[in-house]
Structure formats: structure tokens, C-alpha cells
N, CA and C atoms as a LAMMPS dump frame, in Angstrom:
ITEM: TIMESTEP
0
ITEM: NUMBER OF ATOMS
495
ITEM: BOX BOUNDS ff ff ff
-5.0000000000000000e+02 5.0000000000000000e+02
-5.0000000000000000e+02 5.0000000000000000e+02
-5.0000000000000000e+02 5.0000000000000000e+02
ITEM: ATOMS id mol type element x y z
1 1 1 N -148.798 -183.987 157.903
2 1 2 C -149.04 -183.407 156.599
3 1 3 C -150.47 -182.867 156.55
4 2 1 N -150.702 -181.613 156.099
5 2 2 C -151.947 -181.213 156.224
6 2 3 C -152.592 -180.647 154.992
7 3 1 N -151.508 -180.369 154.077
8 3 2 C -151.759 -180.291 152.527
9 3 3 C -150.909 -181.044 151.374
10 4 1 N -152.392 -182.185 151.978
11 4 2 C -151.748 -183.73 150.63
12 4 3 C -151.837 -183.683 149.103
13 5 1 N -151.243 -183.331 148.437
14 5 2 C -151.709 -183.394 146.758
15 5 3 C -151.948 -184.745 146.423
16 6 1 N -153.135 -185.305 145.811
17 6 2 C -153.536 -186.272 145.637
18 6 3 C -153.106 -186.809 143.828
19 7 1 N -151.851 -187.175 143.477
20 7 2 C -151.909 -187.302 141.822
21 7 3 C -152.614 -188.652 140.936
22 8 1 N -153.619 -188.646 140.522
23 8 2 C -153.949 -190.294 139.891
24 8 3 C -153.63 -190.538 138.622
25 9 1 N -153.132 -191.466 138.115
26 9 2 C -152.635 -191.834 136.935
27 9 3 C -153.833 -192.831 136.233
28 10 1 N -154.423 -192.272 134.954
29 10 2 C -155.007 -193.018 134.486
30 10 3 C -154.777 -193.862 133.268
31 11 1 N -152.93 -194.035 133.197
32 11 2 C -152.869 -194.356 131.712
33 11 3 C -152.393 -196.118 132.62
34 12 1 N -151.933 -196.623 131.488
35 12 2 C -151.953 -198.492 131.808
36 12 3 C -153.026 -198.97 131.931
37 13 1 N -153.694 -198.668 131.994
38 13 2 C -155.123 -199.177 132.016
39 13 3 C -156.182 -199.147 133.319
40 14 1 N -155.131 -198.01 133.96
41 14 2 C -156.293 -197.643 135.303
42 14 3 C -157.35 -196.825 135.166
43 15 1 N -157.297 -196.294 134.292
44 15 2 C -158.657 -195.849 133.952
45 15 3 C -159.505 -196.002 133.258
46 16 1 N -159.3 -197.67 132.238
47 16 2 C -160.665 -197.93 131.933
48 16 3 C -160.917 -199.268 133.026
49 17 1 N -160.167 -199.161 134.118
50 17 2 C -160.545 -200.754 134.694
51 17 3 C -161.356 -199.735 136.362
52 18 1 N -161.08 -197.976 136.433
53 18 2 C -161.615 -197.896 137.247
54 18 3 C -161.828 -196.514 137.234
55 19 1 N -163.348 -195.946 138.004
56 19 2 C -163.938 -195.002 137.997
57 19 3 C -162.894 -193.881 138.981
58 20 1 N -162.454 -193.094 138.358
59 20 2 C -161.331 -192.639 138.829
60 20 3 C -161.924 -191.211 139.367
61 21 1 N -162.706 -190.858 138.916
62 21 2 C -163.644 -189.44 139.772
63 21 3 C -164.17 -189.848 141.401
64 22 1 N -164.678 -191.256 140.788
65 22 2 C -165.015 -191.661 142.76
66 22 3 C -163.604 -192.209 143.784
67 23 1 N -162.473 -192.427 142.819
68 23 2 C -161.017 -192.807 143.552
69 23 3 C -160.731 -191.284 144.189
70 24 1 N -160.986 -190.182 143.008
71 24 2 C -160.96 -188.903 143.589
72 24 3 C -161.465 -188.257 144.809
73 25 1 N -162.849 -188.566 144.784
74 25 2 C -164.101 -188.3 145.416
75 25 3 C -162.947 -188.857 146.791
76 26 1 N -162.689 -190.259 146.947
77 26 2 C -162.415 -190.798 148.494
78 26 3 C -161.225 -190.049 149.027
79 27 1 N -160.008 -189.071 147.914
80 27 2 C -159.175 -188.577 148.589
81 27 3 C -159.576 -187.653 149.232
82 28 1 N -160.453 -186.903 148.391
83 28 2 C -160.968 -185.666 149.051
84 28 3 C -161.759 -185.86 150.024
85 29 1 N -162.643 -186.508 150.708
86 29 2 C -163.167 -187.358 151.76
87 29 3 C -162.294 -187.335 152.775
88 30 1 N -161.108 -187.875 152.508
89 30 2 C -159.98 -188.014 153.381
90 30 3 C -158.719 -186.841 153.915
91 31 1 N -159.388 -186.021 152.837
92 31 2 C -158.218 -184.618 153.447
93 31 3 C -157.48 -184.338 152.251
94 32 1 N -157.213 -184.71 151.387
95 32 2 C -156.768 -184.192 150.309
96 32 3 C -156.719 -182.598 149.808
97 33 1 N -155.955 -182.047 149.71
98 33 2 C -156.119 -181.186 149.734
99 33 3 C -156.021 -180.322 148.076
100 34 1 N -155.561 -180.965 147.351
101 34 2 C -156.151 -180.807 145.682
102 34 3 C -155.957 -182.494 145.038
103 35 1 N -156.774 -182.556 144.025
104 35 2 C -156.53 -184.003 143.194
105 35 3 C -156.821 -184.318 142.038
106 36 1 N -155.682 -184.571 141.424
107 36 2 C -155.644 -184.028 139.622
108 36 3 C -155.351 -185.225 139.048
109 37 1 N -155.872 -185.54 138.112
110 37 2 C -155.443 -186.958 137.08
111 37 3 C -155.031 -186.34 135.978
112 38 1 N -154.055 -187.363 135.72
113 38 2 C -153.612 -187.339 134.511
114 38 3 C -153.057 -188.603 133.587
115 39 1 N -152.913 -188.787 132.271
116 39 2 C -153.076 -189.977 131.982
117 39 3 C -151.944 -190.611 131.62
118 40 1 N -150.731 -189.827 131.966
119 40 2 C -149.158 -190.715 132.317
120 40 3 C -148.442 -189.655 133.013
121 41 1 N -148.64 -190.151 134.919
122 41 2 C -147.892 -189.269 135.235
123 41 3 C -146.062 -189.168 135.379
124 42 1 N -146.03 -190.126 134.626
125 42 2 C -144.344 -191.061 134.682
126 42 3 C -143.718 -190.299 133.58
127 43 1 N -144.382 -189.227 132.811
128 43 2 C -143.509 -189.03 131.277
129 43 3 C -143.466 -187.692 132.218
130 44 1 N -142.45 -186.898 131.392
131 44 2 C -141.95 -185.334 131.277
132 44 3 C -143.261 -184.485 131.762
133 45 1 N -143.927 -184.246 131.027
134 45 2 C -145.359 -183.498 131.519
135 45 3 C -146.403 -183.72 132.347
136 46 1 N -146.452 -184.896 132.787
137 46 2 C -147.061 -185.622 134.479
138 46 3 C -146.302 -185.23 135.714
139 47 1 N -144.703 -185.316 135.246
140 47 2 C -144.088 -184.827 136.488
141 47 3 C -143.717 -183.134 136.417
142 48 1 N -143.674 -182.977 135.434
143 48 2 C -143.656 -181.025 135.622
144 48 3 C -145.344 -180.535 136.099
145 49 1 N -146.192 -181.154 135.887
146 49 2 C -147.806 -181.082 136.399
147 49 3 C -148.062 -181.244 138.011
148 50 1 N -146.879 -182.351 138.847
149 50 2 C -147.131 -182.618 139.766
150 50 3 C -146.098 -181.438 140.237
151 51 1 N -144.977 -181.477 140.015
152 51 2 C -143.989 -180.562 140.811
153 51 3 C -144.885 -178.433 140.488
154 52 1 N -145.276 -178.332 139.663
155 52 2 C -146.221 -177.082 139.398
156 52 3 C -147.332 -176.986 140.5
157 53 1 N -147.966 -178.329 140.455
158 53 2 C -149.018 -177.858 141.54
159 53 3 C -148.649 -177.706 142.646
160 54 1 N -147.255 -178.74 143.527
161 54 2 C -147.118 -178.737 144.587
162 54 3 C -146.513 -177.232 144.711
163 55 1 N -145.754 -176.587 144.206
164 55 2 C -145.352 -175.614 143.959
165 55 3 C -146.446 -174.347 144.267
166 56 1 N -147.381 -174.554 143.859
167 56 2 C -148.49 -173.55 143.66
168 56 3 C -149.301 -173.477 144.665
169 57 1 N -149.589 -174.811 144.849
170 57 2 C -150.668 -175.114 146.15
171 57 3 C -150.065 -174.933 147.184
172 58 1 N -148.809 -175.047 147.693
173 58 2 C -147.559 -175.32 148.841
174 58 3 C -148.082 -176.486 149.34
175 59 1 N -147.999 -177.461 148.539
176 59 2 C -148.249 -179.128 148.999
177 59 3 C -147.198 -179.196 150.079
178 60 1 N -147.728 -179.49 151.089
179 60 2 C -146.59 -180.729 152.097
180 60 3 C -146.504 -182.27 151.987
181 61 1 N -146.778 -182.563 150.7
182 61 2 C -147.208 -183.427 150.829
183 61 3 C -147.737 -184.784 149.269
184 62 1 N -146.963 -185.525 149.019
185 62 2 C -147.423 -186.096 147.261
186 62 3 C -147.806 -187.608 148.026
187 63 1 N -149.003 -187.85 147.379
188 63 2 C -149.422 -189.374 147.232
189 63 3 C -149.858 -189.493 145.599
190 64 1 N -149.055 -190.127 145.32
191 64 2 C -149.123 -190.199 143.89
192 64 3 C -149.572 -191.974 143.555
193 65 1 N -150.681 -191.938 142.847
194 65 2 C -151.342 -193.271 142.741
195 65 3 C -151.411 -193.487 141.29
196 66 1 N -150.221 -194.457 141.145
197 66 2 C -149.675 -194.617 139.952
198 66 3 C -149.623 -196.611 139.612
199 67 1 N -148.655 -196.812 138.764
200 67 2 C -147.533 -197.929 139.458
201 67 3 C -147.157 -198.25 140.508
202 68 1 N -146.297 -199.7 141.01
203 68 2 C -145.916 -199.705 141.396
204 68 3 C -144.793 -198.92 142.121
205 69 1 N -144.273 -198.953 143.175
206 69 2 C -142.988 -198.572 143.151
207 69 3 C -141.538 -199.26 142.915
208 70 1 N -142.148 -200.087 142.096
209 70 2 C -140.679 -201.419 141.944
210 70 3 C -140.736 -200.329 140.295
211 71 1 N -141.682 -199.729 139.746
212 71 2 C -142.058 -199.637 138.547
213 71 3 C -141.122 -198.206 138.556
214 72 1 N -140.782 -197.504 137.668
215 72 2 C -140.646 -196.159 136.917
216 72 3 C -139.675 -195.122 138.5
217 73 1 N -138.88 -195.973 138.765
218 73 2 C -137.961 -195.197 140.237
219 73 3 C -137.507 -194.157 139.718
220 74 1 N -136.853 -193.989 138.628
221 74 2 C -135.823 -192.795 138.453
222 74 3 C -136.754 -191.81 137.958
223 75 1 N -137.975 -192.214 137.511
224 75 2 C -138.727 -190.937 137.032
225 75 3 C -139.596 -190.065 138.374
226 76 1 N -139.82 -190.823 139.05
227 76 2 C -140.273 -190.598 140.524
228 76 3 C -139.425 -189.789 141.356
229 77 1 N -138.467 -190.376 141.141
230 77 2 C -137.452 -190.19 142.215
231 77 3 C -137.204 -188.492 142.368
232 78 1 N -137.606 -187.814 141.319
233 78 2 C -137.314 -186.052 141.674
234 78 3 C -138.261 -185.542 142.196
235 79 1 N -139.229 -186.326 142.28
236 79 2 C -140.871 -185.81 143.073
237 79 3 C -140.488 -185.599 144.327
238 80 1 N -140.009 -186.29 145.85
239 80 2 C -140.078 -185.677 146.994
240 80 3 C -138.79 -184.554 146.938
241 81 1 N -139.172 -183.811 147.981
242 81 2 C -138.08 -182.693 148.301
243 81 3 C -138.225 -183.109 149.809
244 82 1 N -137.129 -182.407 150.298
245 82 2 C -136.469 -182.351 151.929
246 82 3 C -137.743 -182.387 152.738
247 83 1 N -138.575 -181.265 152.235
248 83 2 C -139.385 -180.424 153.047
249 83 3 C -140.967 -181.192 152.444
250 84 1 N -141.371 -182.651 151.752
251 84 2 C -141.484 -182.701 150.829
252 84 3 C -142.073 -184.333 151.124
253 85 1 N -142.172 -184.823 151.662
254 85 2 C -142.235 -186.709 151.532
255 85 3 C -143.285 -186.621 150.483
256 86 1 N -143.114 -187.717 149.743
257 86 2 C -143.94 -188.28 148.681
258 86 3 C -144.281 -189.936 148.911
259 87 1 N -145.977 -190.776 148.487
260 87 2 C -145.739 -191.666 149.531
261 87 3 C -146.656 -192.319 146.927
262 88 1 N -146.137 -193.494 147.506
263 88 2 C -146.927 -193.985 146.364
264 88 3 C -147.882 -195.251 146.341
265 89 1 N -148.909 -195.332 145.903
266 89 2 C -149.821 -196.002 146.188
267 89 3 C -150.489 -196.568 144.408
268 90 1 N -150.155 -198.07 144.613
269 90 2 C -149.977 -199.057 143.744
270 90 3 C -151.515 -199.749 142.751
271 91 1 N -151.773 -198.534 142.253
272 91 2 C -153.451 -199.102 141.76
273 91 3 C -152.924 -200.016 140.482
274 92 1 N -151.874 -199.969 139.585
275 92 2 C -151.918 -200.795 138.036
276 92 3 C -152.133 -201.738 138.817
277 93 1 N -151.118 -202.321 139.7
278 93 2 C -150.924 -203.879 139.717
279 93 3 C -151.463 -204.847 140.865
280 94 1 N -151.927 -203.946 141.701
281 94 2 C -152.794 -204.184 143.05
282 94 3 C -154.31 -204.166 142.661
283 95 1 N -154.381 -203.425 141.632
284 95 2 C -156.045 -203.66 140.957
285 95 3 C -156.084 -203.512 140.097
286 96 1 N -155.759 -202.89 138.696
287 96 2 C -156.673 -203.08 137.59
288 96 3 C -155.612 -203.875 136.482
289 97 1 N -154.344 -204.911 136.997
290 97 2 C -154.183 -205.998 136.53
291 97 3 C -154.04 -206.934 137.012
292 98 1 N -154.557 -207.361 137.891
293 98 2 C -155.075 -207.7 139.408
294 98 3 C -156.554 -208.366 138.957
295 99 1 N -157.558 -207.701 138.995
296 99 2 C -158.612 -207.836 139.404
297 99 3 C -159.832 -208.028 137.735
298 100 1 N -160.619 -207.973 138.082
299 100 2 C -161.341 -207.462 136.751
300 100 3 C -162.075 -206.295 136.628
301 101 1 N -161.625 -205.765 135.26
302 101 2 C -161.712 -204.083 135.282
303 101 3 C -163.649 -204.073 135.397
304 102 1 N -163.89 -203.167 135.767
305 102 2 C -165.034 -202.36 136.102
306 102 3 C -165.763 -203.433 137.18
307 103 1 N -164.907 -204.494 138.035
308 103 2 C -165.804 -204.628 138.687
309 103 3 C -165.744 -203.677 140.307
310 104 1 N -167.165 -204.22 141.135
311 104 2 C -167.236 -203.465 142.372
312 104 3 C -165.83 -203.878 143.351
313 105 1 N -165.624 -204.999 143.164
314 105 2 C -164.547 -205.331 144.345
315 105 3 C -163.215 -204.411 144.129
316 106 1 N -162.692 -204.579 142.501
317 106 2 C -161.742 -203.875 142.08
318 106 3 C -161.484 -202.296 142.56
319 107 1 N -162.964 -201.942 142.395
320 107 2 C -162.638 -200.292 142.76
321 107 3 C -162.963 -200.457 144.359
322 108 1 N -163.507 -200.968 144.989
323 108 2 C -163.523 -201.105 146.717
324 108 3 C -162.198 -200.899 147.331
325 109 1 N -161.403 -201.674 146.347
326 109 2 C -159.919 -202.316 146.456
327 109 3 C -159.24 -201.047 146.212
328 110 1 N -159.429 -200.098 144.981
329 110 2 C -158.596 -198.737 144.918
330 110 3 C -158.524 -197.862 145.793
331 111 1 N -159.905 -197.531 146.261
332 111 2 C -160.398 -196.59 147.047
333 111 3 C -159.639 -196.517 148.806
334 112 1 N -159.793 -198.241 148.697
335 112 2 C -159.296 -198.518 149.803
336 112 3 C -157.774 -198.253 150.131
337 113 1 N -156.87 -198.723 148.926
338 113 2 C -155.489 -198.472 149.151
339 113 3 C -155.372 -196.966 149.061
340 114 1 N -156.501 -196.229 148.375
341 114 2 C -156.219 -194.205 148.711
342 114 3 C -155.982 -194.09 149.708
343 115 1 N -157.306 -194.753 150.603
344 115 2 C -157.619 -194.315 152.211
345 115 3 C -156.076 -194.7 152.844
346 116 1 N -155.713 -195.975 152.622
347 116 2 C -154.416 -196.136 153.122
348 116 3 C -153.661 -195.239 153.221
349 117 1 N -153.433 -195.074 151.923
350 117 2 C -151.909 -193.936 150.912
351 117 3 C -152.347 -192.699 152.479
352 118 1 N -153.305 -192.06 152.23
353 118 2 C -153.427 -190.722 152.573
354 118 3 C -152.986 -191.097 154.376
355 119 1 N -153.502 -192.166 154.792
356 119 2 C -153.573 -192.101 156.18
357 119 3 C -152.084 -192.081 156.539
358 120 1 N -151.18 -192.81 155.751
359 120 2 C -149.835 -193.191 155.919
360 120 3 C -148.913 -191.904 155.517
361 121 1 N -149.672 -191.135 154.559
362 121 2 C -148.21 -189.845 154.312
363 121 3 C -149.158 -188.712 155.152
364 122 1 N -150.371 -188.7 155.745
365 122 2 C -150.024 -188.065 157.035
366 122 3 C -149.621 -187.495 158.202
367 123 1 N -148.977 -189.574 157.997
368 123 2 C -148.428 -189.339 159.682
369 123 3 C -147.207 -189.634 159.645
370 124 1 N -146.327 -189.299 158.018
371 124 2 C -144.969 -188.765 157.681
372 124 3 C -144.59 -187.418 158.053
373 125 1 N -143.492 -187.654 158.615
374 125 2 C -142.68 -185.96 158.516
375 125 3 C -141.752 -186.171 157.906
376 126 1 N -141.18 -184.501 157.731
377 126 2 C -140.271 -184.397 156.13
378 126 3 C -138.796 -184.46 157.247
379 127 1 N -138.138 -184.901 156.096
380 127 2 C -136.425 -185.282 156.758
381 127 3 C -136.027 -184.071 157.18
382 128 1 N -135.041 -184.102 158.387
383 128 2 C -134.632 -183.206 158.854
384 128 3 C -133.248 -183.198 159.289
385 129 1 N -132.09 -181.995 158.731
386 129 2 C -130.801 -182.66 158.419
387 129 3 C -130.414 -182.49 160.541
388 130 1 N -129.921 -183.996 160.436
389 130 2 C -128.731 -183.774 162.008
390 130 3 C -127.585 -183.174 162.088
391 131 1 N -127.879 -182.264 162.81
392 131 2 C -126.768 -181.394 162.995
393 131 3 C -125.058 -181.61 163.729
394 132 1 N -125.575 -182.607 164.87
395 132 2 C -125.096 -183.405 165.468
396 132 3 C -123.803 -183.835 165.202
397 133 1 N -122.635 -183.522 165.135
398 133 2 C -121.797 -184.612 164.718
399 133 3 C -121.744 -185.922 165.188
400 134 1 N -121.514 -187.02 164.416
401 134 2 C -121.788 -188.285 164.134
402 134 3 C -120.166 -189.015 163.975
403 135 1 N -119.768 -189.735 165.15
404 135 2 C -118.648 -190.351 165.32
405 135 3 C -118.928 -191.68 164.382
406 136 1 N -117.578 -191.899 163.965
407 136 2 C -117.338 -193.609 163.154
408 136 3 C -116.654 -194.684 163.881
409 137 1 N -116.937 -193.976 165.355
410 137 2 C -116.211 -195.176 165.675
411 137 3 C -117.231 -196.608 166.274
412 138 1 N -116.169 -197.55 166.106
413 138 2 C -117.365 -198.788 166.191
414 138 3 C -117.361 -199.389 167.51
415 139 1 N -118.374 -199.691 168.288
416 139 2 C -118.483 -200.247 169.276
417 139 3 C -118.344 -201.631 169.197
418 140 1 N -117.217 -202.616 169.823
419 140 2 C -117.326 -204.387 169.453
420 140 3 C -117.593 -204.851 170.966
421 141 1 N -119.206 -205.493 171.092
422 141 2 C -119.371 -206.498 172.013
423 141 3 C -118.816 -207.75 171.892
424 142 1 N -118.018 -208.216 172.549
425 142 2 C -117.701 -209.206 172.523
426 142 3 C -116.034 -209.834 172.12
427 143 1 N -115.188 -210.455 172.972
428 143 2 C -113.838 -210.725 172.255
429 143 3 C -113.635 -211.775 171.929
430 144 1 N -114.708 -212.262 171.443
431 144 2 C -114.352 -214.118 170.605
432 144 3 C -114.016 -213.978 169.436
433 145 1 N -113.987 -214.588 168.761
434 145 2 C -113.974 -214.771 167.218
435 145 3 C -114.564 -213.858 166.617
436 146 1 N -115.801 -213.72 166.404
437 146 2 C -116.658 -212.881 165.904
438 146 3 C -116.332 -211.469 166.418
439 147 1 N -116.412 -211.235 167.647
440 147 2 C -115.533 -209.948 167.897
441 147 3 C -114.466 -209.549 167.313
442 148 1 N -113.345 -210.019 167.8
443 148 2 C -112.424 -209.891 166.739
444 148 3 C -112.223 -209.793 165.567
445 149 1 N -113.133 -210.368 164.588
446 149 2 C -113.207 -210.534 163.217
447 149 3 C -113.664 -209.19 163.142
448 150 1 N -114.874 -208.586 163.692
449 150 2 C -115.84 -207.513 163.272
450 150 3 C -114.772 -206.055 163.408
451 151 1 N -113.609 -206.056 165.001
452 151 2 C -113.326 -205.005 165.206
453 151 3 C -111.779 -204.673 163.759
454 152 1 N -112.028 -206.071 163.335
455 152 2 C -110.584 -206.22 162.085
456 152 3 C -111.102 -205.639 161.014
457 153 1 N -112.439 -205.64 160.947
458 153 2 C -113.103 -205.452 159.515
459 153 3 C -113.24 -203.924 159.706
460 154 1 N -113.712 -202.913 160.806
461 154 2 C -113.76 -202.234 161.285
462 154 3 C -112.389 -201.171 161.026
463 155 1 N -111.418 -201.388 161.149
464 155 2 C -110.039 -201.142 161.518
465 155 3 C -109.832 -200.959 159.902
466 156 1 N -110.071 -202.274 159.027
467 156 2 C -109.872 -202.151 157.388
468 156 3 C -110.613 -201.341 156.979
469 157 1 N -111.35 -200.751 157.478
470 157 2 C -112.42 -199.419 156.885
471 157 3 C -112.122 -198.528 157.385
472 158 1 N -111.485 -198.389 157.934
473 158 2 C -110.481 -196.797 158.867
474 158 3 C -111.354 -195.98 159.439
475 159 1 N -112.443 -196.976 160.245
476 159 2 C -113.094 -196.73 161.763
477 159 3 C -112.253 -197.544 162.867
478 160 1 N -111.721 -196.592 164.113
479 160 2 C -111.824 -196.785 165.196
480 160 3 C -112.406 -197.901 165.911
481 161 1 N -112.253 -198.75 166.745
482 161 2 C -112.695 -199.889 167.313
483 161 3 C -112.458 -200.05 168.866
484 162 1 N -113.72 -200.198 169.61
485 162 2 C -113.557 -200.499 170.837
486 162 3 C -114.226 -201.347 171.557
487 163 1 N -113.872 -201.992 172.665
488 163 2 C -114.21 -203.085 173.434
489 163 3 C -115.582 -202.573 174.242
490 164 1 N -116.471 -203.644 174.145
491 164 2 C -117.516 -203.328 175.065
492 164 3 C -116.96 -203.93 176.2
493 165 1 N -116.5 -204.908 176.615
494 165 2 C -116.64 -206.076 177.505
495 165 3 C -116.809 -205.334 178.877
């Protein structure tokens, strides 16, 4: 990935628990290649903001430093495209409800999981469909019990079954 859009979310309280211009400052340090805050990127107009820029900029690329990702899936979930990985990087709950807001460790701690985020959707590539046709049939090692059981279960799913032995 060589053009990362960097998105930071400053609403939940990440931005009064952390200096979010120097969270900025470290993407761009790191290769970032634009980096925009905004202060809920989880509602309607955070994600038409992120899909616009990537759009504009020709992002290869979303690290979006928000929530969790256990947090807000279905609103996320239209952010990557094919051509497209999106990687997310966890500042609410990994630091600023976590930690105590405005201290030094807390933001050491943000900065640090950026450096992460960015290093990791780097050295992502975007999905690529197999062209390949792809057989269902099942390979069974083994004719004990467990063999048998697996190539039965196999057979009830109307895959094909064959013997390694």
C-alpha cells in the first residue's frame, strides 16, 4: 500500500483524552498519505467523508483509528473495497478509556498503535478473485472411525469423498 488514508476519530472521548494533531503528525511521519479527523466517523457523514476522500485521493488504502473493531461492524463494514483493504486501529478502548486522559503514557500508547496500524496495512494486499476452479471434493485420511464418520458427513453435504490411505 503506498497511498494510506489515515481517518482519526475524535468523538467518545478521544479527543479530549488525546492530542490528536501529534497522533496525526506520527501518521504522516510514517507514510500516510492524507489524514483527516473527524469527530464521529461511525455516523452517515464520517463515512461518506472517508469513502470521498479515498475516492479523490485514489487511496489504496484506509486505517481508520476509531473504536474498537468488536465496536460499530456494520457501519464499517462498507469502508473496504476489493481493490481497497481497510485495517482499524483501536484508540477509545486501548487508550483513552484505558488510560488517563492527557497523560504522556496514554498518547505514547496512541501514537504507537498508529505506527502499528500503518506498518500492518502496508504490508496488506487487496483481495484478488481465483479464477481457478475449486473442486468440493473431500479428501478422508484415514479409515477408522473418525474417517468414516468425516467421509459420511461429507457425502450428507453432497461433496464427493475419497480415501487417502
Amino acid at each position: 500500500m503506498d497511498k494510506v488514508g489515515v481517518f482519526l476519530c475524535s468523538g467518545c472521548g478521544i479527543g479530549d483524552a488525546l492530542d490528536l494533531d501529534a497522533v496525526a503528525g506520527i501518521a504522516d511521519e510514517n507514510g500516510a498519505a492524507t489524514t483527516v479527523t473527524h469527530p464521529c466517523l461511525c455516523e452517515a457523514e464520517g463515512l461518506e467523508l472517508v469513502h470521498s476522500t479515498a475516492e479523490e485521493q485514489g487511496l489504496n488504502g484506509l486505517l481508520v483509528c476509531a473504536c474498537s473493531e468488536r465496536a460499530k461492524t456494520e457501519e464499517f463494514a462498507a469502508l473496504p473495497a476489493d481493490d481497497r483493504p481497510m485495517f482499524r486501529v483501536c484508540l477509545r478502548e486501548h487508550c483513552t478509556w484505558s488510560h488517563p486522559a492527557g497523560d504522556e503514557d496514554t498518547q505514547a500508547l496512541a501514537e504507537d498503535l498508529v505506527r502499528m496500524g500503518m506498518a500492518r496495512i502496508k504490508g496488506m494486499k487487496a483481495l484478488t478473485p481465483i479464477d481457478n476452479e475449486i473442486s468440493d471434493t473431500v479428501l478422508v485420511v484415514g479409515g477408522g472411525r473418525a474417517g468414516l464418520e468425516a467421509a459420511r458427513t461429507a457425502a450428507g453435504l453432497g461433496h464427493s469423498a475419497i480415501s487417502g490411505n
